[in-house]
C-alpha positions in Angstrom: 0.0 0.0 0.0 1.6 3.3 -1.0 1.1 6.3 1.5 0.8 9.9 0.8 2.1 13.2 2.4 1.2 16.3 1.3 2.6 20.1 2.9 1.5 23.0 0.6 2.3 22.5 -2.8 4.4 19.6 -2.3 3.5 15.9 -2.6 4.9 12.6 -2.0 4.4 9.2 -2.1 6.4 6.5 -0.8 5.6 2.8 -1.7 7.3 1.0 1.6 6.2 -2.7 0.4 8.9 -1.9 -2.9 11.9 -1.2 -1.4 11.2 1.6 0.5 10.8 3.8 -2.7 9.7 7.1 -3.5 6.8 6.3 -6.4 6.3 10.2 -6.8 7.2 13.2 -5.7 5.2 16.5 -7.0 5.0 20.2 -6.6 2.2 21.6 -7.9 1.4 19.4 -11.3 5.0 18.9 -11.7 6.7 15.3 -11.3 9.8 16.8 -10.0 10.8 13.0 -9.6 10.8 10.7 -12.6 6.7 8.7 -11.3 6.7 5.4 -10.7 4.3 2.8 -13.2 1.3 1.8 -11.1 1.9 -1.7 -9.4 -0.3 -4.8 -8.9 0.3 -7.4 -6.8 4.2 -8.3 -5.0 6.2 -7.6 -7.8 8.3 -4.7 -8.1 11.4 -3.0 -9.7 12.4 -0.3 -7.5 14.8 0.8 -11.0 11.9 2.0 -12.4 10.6 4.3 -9.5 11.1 8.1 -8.5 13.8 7.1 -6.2 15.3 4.4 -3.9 17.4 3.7 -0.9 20.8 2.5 -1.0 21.7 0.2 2.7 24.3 -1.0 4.2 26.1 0.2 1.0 26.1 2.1 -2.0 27.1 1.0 -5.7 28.9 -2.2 -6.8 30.8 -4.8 -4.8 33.0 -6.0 -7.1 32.2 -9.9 -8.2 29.9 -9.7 -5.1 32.5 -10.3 -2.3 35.2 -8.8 0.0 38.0 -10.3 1.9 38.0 -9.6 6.0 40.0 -10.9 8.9 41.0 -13.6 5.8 37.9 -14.5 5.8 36.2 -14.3 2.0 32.8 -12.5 2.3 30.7 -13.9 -1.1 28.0 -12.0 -1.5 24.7 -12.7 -3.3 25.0 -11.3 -6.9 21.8 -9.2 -7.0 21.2 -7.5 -10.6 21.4 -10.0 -13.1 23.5 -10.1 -15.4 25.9 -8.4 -13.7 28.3 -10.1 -11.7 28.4 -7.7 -8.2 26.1 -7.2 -5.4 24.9 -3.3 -6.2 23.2 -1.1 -3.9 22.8 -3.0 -0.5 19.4 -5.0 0.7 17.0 -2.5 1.3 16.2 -1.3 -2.2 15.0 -4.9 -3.2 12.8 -5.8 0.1 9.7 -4.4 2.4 9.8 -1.6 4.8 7.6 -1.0 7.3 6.0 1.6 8.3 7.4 3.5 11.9 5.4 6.7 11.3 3.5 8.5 10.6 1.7 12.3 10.2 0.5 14.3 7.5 3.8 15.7 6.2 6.0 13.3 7.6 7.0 9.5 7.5 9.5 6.9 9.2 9.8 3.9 7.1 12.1 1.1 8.9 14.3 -2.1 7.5 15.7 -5.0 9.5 18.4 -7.3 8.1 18.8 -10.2 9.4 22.9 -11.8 9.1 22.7 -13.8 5.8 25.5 -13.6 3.1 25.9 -10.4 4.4 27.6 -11.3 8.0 25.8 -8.8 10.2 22.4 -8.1 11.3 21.5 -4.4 11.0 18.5 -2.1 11.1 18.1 1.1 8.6 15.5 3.7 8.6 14.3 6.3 6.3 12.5 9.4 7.2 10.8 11.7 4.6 9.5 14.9 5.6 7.9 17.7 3.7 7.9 21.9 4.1 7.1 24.4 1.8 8.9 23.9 -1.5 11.4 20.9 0.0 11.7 17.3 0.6 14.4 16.4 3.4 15.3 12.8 3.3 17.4 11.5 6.4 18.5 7.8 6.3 20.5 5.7 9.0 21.6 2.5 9.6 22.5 0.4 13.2 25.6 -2.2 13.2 23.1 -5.0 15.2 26.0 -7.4 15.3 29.1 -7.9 17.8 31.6 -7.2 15.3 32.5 -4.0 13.2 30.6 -3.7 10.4 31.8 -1.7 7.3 28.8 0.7 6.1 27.6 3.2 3.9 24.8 5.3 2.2 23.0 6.7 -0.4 20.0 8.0 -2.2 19.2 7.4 -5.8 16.6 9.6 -7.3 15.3 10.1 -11.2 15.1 13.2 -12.9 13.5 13.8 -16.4 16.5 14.4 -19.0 15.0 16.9 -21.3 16.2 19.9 -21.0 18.3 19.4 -17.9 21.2 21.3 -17.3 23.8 20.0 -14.1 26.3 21.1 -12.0 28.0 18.9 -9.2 30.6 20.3 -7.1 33.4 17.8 -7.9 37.0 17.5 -6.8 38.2 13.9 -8.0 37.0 11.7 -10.7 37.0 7.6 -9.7 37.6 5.2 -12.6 37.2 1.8 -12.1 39.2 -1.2 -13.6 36.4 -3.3 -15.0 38.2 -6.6 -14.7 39.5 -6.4 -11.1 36.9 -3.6 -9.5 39.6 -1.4 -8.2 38.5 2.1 -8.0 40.8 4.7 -7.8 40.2 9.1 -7.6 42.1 11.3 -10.4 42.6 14.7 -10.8 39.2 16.4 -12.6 39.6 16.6 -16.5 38.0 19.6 -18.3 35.8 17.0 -20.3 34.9 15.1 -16.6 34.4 18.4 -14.9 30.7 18.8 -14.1 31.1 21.9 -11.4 30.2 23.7 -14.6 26.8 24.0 -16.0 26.9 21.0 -18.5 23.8 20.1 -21.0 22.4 16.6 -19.7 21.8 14.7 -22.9 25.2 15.4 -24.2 26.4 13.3 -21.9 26.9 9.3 -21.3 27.9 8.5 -17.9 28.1 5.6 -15.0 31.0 7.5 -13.1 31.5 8.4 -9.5 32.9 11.9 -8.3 34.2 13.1 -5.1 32.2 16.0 -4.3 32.8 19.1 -2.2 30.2 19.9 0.4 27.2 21.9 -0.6 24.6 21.6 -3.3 24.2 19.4 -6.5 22.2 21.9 -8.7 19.6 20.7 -11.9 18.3 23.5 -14.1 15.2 23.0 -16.5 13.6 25.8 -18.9 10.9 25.5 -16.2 12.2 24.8 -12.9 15.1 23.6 -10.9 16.0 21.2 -8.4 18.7 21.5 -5.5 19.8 18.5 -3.4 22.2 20.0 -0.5 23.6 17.2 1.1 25.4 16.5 4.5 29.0 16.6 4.3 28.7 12.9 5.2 27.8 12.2 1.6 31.6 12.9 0.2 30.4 11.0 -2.8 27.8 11.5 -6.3 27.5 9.0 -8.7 25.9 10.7 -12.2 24.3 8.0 -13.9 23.4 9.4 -17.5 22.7 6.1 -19.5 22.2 6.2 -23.7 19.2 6.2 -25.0 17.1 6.8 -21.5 14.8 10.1 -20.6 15.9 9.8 -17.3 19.8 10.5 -15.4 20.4 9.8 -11.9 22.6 12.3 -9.4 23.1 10.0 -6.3 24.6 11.6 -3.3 27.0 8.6 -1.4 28.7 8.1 1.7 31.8 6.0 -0.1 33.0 5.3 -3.1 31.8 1.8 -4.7 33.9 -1.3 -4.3 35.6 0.8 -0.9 35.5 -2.4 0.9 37.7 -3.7 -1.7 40.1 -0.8 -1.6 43.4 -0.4 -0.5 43.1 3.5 0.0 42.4 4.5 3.3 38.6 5.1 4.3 38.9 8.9 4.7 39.7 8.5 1.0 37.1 6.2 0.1 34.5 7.0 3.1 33.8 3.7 3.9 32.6 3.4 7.6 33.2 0.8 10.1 30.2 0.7 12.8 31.0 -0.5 16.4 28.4 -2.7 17.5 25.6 -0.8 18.3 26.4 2.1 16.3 24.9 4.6 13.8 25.6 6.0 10.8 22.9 8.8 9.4 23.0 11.5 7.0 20.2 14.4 5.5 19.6 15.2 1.9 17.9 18.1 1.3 15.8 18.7 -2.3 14.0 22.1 -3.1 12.4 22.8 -5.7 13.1 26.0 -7.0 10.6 28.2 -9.0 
């Protein structure tokens, strides 16, 4: 069942049964988030919705497993055909809902030790003011060992006519054949903290970002996500041939648990047991 808030001119509704995903977001008659298709029954495919969270990490994990203590970690390769585990647990199960008002909704997620070695709980909680969605998610190492952590929100915005700037400082290309994932210097041609036209590009690429504001420009509106300076990370995802492009605020870099760099490079996150990791992301719609 799909629940609504509603503050002023603002909309939203979340669909906590698919993933915990956004299925719209609105202001006024604008879907400032790509809308979800109408669902029937269990199924879903939280990759076609307004937006989706990404828990107890974000992006690939290269061939779907890590090495820790000397231990090999094999994941459970979850986006066929590809070979990795991609955007955590939460994405592809039910939430629940925590709570509830008129402009404002906790949705929850427990995991269970599986594949994935620790138990954990994440939350999502969506609230709405005049002209802004604020987003804040978290997530609770449940386990009695450190569990490495991260991130991130994944929303759709119509292509057409989009314009994009992202405050970046390091571009990270990956090695397809081994994962590794390492940050280089910002080339003119990868630099998006310029206004750059949205359909001329093609990209699947993951920037270190400065704090303050991704910025999305349209001939009638525009869009600001300001994130917390937890989220050190944006993945643009501008696939060809698509109406849609993603801007994805992280905590890490994919593949960090994978990395040799250090994690104030990468941001990866090790939570004690019984600790929390949260962050906000704020979107306004600007008129």
């Amino acid at each position: 069942m799909r629940i609504i808030l509603a503050k002023g001119d603002m909309l939203l509704e979340l669909d906590p049964c698919a993933g915990g995903a956004v299925s719209k977001l609105k202001h006024r008659d604008l879907d400032v988030l790509r809308p979800a298709p109408e669902r029937f029954g269990p199924a879903f495919d939280a990759l076609k919705y307004a937006s989706f969270p990404m828990v107890p990490y974000a992006g690939r994990i290269h061939e779907a497993g890590f090495r820790l203590n000397g231990t090999e970690v094999e994941l459970h390769a979850n986006l066929p055909p590809e070979p990795h585990a991609v955007h955590g647990h939460g994405w592809q199960d039910v939430w629940k809902v925590e709570a509830q008002t008129k402009t404002s909704a906790t949705l929850a997620y427990h995991h269970d030790a599986d594949a994935w070695p620790w138990s954990y709980d994440a939350r999502q909680t969506f609230k709405l003011t005049e002209g802004r969605l604020t987003v804040e998610l978290s997530v609770t190492n449940l386990s009695d060992t450190p569990m490495p952590a991260g991130l991130g929100w994944h929303p759709y915005f119509s292509r057409e006519g989009a314009t994009l700037i992202v405050p970046t400082t390091k571009v990270w290309a990956v090695d397809p054949e081994t994962g590794a994932n390492n940050p280089n210097e910002v080339k003119i041609t990868d630099d998006l903290s310029r206004a750059r036209i949205v359909e001329a590009m093609s990209l699947d690429t993951t920037f270190s970002v400065d704090p303050g504001s991704i910025e999305i420009n349209w001939p009638t509106h525009g869009v600001s996500l300001k994130y917390d300076a937890i989220f050190s990370h944006a993945t643009i995802f501008v696939p060809p041939g698509e109406d849609f492009f993603c801007t994805e605020p992280l905590t890490h870099a994919p593949n960090a648990v994978n990395s040799d760099l250090s994690d104030d490079v990468t941001g990866l996150h090790w939570l004690e047991p019984g600790q929390t990791l949260s962050g906000k992301i704020k979107l306004t719609v600007i008129h």
